[in-house]
N, C-alpha and C positions, 0 to 999 in steps of 0.2 A: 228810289226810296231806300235798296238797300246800303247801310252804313259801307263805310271804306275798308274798315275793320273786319272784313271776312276772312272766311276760310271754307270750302269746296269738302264737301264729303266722298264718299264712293260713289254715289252717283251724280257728282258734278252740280250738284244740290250748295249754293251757300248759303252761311247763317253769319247770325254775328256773331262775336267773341268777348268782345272788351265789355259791353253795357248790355246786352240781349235785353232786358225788360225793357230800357228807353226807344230802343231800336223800334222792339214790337208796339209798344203804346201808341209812337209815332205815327208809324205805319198804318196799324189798325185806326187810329182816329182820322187820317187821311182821306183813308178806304171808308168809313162810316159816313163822310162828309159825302162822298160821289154819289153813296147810296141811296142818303136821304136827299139829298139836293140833284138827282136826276129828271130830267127836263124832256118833255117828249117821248117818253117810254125806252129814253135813252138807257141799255144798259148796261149793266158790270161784263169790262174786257175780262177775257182769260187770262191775260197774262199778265197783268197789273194785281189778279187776284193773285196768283201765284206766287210771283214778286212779294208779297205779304206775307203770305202763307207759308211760304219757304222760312221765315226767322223764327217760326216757331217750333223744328224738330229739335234745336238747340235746349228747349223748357226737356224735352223728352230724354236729353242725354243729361240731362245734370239731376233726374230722376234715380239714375242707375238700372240696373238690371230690372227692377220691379215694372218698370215701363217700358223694358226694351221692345216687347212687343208693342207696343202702342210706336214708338216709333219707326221701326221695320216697318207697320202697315203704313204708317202714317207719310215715313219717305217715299216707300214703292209709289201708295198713290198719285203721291202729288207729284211725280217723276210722270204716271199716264197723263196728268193732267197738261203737265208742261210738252209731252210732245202734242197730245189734243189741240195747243194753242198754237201750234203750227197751220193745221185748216181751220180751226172755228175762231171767231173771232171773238167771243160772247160766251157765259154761263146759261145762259137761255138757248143758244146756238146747240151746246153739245146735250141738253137734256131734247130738245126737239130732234136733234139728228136721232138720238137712243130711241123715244117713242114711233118716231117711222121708221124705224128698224123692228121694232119690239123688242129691244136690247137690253130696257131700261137696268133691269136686275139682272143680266150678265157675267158673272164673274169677268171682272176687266172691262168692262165697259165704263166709255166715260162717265155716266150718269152714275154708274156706282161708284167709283172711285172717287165724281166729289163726295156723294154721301159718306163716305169715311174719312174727308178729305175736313170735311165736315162737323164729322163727328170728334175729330182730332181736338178742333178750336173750341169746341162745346166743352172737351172732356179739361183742355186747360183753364175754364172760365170759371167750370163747377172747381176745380183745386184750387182758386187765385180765391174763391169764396168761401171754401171750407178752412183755409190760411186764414183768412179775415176773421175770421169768425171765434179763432181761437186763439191761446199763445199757449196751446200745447207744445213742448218740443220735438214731441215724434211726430213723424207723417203718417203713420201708418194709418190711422183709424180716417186722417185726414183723406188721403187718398183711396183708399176703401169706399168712403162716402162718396166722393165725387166718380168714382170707376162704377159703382153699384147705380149712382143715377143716369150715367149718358153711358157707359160700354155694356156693362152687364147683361141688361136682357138681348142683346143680339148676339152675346157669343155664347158660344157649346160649356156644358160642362165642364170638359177638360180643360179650357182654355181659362175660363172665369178661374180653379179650383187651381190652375199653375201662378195665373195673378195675384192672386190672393196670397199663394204660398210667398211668393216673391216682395212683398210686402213689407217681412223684414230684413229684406235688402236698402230699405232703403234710407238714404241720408237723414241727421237729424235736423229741425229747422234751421238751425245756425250753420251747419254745413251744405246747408242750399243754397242758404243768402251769401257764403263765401263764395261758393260757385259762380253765384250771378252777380258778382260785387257790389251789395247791394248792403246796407242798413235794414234793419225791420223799418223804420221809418219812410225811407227810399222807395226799399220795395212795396210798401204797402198803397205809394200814391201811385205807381205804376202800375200795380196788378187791378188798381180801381180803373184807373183809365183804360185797358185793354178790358175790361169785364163790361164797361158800358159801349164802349168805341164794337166789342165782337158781337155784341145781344141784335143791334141793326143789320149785321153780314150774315148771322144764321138768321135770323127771321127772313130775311131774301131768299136764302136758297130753301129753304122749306117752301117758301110761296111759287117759287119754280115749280116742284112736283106738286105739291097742290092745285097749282093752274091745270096741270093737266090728267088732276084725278086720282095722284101718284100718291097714296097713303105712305104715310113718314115710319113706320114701323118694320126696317128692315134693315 
């Protein structure tokens, strides 16, 4: 699924380069189809999820600094996940290995690491929406809104209060869409596709911890 047009980060992580929106829309509508169309309790592989998941650290760099932390966490994690998919074969595989561990909330356990892995694709679903929503040209108040509804209440003071600062770091909207070479036209029927094609992938892994009693507030 990944485009041809790659390129490998520090951690051996690739994304695309030349279209990243089409790539990701792709991808994700792909990934949404197995989801809803799974047969016999058949589940979501690890590494087909990751495989997907990997072309969206590329949305995190062309953010700029204002999001650097979001992609730091967001590569580390999905780097545990990608070695996880070495023994588990399944999303469902490595939150049950975590539970008979009692691992689940772990720093570094796979069960947490999708949850942030997670919370990544939520946190670019809510900015693809606040974009929509507007033709302001700053990001700021854009990304504000979407970090205040999926990152904020789980992290610390400091952390929320350095985001925030970091804020007017970042690009304006037409300097994003150059980034992503992309039309507001272009981009806008792209960012719609990954926003319906991601809403099916996060409701899955919620119902994961859910299945087994695992409150989503962490």
């Amino acid at each position: 699924m990944v485009s041809s047009d790659t390129v490998m980060d520090e951690r051996g992580v690739e994304f695309a380069t030349a279209m990243p929106l089409s790539a990701i829309a792709e991808t994700f509508e792909e990934l949404a189809k197995r989801v809803k169309g799974r047969k016999n309790d058949e589940e979501l592989r690890l590494d087909t999820f990751c495989e997907a998941a990997t072309l969206v650290s590329v949305l995190f760099r062309c953010l700029g600094l204002a999001f650097k932390f979001a992609e730091l966490e967001y590569v580390a994690k999905l780097h545990g996940l990608l070695e996880a998919s070495k023994t588990c074969n399944t999303l469902k595989d490595i939150v049950d290995f975590d539970v008979a561990s009692d691992t689940v909330k772990t720093s570094g356990s796979f069960s947490r690491n999708l949850r942030r892995v997670r919370q990544g694709l939520d946190l670019v679903r809510a900015i693809f929406e606040q974009l929509l929503s507007t033709d302001d040209s700053s990001l700021k108040d854009i990304a504000a809104t979407a970090y205040g509804q999926v990152c904020a209440p789980f992290h610390t003071w400091s952390v929320r209060t350095a985001v925030y600062a970091g804020m007017y770091t970042l690009p304006t909207r037409d300097q994003l869409l150059v980034k992503l070479n992309e039309t507001e036209q272009s981009a806008e029927k792209k960012m719609r596709r990954y926003i319906t094609a991601s809403l099916p992938i996060i409701e899955y892994i919620d119902k994961l911890y859910l299945s087994q009693n695992i409150a989503l507030d962490w």
